[in-house]
Every structure is written in structure tokens, then in C-alpha cells.
N, C-alpha and C positions, 0 to 999 in steps of 0.2 A: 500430532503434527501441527505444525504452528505456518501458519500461511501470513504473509508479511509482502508490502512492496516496500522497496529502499527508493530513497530519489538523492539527487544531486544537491539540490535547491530546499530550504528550510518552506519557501513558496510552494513549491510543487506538492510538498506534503500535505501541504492546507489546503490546496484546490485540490485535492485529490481526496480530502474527506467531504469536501463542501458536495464535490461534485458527485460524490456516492450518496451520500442522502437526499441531495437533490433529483435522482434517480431513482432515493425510496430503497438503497441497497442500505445494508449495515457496514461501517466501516469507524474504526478508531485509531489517532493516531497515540502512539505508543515509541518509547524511547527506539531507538534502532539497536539491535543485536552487536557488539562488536565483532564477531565473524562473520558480519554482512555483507564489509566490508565499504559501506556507503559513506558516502559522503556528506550527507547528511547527517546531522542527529535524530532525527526523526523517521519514525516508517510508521506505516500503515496496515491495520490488521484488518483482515477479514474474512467472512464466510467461505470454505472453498467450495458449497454450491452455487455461490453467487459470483464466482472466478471469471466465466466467460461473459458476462453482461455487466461488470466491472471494469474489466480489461477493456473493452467494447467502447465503453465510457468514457473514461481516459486517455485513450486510444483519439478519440472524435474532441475533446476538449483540447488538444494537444499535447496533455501531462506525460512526459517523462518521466518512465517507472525503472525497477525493474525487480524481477519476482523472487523472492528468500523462500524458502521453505527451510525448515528444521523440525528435529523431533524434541517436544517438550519437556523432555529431560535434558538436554545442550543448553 
């Protein structure tokens, strides 16, 4: 399973990896899936133990996400 946030904003991508390592989580931006449907070209990958204190993160930074999952064979 492949855990991805999509954003809007080519911005929001970037502060959304700054602000996961700045909090010590692991996070990679990575091209966006075409069935993500984003608006963006870019998303964000990462840990899904690390989902709820990422979100958490985000959430308080005021980053507009929003959450893809797939299975890695799609």
C-alpha cells in the first residue's frame, strides 16, 4: 500500500516535506499518481506509522492535504 498526501499548491508540497522533517518524521516528495486526481504535480509520501503525527503537523502548520492511498501494484 502506498500512502501519499496530494495538495493543490506546488507550495503546499514543499512545506509539507520541510515541515515533516522539521518534526523528525520521514517524508518524500514524489511525482503525484494520475488517479489522485490532484492538482498538483507533486505528493508526498510517507510512513503510515507515522500518519497520525504527520497529519497532526500539517494540520497545525496550516498545509492543505489531502490523503491517496493505493495498492502498489496501480
Amino acid at each position: 500500500m502506498i500512502h501519499l498526501l496530494t495538495f493543490n499548491t506546488t507550495h503546499h508540497a514543499l512545506l509539507a516535506e520541510q515541515v515533516a522533517h522539521e518534526c523528525g518524521l520521514s517524508a518524500e516528495v514524489t511525482p503525484a499518481p494520475p488517479q489522485s486526481g490532484a492538482k498538483c504535480d507533486l505528493a508526498v509520501e510517507y510512513l503510515p506509522e507515522e500518519e497520525d503525527a504527520l497529519l497532526a503537523a500539517l494540520r497545525a502548520a496550516g498545509v492543505e492535504f489531502r490523503i491517496f492511498r493505493a495498492d502498489a501494484a496501480t
